[in-house]
C-alpha positions in Angstrom: 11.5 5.5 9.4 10.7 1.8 10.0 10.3 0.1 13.1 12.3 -3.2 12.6 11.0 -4.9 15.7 7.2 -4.8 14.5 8.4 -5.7 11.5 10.1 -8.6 12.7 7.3 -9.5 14.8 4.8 -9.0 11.7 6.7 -11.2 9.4 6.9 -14.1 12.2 3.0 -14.0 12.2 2.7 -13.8 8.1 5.1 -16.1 8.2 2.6 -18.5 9.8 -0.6 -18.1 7.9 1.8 -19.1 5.0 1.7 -15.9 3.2 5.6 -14.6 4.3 8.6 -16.7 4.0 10.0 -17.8 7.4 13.0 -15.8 8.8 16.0 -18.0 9.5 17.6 -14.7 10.6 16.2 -11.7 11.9 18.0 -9.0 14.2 15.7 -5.7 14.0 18.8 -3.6 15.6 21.0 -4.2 12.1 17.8 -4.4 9.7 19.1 -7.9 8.6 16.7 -10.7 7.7 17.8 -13.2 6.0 14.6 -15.8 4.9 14.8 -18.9 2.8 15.4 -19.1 -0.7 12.1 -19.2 -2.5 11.3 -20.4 -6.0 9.7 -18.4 -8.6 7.9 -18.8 -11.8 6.3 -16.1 -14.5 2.9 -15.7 -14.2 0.3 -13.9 -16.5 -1.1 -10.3 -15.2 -4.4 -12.2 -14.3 -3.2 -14.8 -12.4 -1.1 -12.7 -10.5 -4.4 -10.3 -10.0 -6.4 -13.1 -8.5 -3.6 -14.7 -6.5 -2.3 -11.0 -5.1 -6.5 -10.9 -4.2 -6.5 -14.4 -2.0 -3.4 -13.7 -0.5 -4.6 -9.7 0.5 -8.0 -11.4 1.8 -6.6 -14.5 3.8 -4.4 -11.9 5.7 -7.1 -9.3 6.5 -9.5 -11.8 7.6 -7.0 -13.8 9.6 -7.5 -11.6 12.8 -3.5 -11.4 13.7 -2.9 -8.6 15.4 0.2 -6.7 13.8 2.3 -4.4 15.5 2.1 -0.7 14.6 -0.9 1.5 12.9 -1.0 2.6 9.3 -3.1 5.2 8.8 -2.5 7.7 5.9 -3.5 11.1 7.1 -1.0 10.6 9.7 1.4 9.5 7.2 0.6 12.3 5.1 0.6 15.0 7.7 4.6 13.6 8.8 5.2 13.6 5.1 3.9 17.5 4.8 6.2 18.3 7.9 9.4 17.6 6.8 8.8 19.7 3.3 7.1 22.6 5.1 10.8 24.7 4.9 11.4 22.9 1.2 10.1 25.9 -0.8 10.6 23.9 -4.5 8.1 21.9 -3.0 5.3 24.6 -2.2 3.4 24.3 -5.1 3.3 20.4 -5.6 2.6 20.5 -1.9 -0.7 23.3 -2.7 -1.8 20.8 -5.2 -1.7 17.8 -2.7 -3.7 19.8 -0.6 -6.5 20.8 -3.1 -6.9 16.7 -4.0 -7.3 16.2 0.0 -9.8 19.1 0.2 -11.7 17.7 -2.5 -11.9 14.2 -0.6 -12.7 15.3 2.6 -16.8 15.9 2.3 -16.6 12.5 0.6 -14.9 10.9 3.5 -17.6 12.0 5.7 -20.3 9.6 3.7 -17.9 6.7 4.5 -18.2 4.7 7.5 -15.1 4.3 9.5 -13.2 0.7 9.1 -12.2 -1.4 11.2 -7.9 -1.8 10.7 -6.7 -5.2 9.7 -3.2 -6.9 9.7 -1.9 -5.4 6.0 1.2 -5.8 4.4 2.0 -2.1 3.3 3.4 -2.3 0.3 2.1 -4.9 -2.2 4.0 -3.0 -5.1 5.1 -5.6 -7.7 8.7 -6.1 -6.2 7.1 -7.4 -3.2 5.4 -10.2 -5.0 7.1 -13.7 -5.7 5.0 -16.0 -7.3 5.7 -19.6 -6.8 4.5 -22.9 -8.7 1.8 -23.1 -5.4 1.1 -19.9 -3.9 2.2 -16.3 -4.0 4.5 -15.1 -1.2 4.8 -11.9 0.2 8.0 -10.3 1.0 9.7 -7.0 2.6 7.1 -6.5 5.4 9.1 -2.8 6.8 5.7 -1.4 6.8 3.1 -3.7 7.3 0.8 -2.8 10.2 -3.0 -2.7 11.3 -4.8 -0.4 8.6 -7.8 -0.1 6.7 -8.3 -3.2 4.3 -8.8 -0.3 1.3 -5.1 0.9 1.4 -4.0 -2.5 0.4 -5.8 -3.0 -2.2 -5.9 0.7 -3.4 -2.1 0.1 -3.5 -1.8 -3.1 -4.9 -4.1 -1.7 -8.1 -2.2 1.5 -8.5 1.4 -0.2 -8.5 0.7 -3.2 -10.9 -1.4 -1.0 -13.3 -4.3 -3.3 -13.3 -6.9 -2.8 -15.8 -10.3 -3.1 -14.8 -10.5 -6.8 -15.8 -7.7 -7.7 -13.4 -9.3 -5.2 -11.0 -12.1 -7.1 -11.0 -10.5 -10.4 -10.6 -8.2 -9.4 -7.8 -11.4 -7.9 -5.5 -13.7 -11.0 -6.4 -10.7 -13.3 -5.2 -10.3 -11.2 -2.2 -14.1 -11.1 -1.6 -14.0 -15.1 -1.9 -11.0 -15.2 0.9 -12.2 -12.3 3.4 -16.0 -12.0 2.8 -17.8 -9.1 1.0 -18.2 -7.7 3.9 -14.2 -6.6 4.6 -13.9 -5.5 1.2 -14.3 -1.3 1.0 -16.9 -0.4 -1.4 -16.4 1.5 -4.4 -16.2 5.2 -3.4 -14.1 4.1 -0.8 -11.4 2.1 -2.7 -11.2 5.1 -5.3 -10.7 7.6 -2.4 -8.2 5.6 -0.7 -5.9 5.3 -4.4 -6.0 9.3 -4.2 -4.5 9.4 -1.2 -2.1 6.3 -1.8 -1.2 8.4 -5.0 -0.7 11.4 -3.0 1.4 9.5 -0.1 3.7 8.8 -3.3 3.7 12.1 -4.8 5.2 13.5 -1.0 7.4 10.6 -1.0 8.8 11.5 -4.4 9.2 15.1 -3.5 11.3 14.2 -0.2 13.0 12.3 -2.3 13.9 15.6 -4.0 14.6 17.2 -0.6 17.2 14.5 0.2 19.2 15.5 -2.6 18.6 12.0 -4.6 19.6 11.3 -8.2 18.4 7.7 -8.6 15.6 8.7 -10.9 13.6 12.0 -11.7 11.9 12.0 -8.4 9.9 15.3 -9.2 8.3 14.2 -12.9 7.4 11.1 -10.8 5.5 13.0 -8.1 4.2 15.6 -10.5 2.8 12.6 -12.1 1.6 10.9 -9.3 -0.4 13.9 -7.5 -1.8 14.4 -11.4 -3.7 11.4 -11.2 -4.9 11.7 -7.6 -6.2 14.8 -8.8 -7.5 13.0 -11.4 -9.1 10.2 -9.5 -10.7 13.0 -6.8 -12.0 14.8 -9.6 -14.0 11.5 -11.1 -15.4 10.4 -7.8 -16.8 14.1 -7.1 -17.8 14.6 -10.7 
């Protein structure tokens, strides 16, 4: 499901603006990378909230162009495909649907974005903060997308509350310009559908058979709140 030579060629570039650890080692045809050792510290939820924010805005507004597209209907629609025979999944799957029905006449009063190089997956296991900057790691999906599905992520995955929401998009605003950053209706549609991305992803996870964790409570939960989310912005 990854493509390990845009990966490899998107790290290289990260890896340049001084957001990504260099690769000493990277073969995409194994999936090994091996970068150098980085040193970390402990940082507070707020620093890491306005750090994660420069670091998301220095990367959209660098103008690298990454290999591969990111675009969540697309991923959502692949997603759909391979549970269309899983029929556990049916009515987790109906409810998916409904949150996306509900977004779409919203969509419409968006204008469309131009795609920027984005990391993917800013989830908290993906960010190492060191004494002088935070780096970003594990770049398997990074691609050109809209700037809103890295920040919808990032806010969704660290649990930020609206202070450190509010931190984190003023940083970003002060490294990319307000003019890159989504506005509001558009930053709380894109977290429905990063929430519903997860919910499918938990419920393949189902499909596949794996015990790791309680895949379905987590995309039950997860397709709750995007339920919940659509249901504020249309209410």
């Amino acid at each position: 499901m990854v493509d390990r030579d845009a990966e490899a060629q998107n790290i290289r570039r990260a890896a340049d603006l001084g957001i990504a650890p260099g690769p000493l080692f990277c073969d995409p045809q194994t999936g090994i990378l091996l970068t150098r050792a980085v040193a970390t510290v402990s940082a507070s939820p707020d620093t890491l909230a306005a750090r994660l924010g420069d670091v998301l805005g220095r990367l959209h507004a660098s103008r690298v162009a990454f290999q591969g597209e990111l675009d969540p209907d697309r991923v959502i629609d692949a997603q759909k495909r391979t549970l269309a025979a899983d029929v556990r999944a049916a009515a987790d799957v109906a409810l998916l649907d409904r949150v996306l029905l509900e977004l779409r006449p919203l969509e419409r009063l968006e204008h469309d974005c131009i795609a920027v190089p984005s990391h993917g997956d800013p989830s908290p296991g993906n960010c190492l903060m060191a004494p002088d900057r935070l780096w970003l790691i594990d770049w398997e999906y990074s691609a050109m997308a809209e700037p809103a599905w890295d920040l919808a992520y990032a806010s969704l995955e660290h649990g930020f509350s609206n202070a450190q929401e509010r931190a984190f998009l003023a940083a970003y605003r002060h490294s990319a310009g307000d003019a890159q950053c989504p506005s509001r209706r558009r930053l709380e549609i894109m977290k429905a559908k990063c929430d519903v991305v997860s919910a499918l992803w938990g419920l393949e996870q189902c499909r596949l058979g794996s015990d790791k964790a309680d895949f379905r409570a987590f995309a039950r939960a997860r397709g709750a709140r995007a339920l919940a989310t659509a249901g504020r912005i249309t209410g």
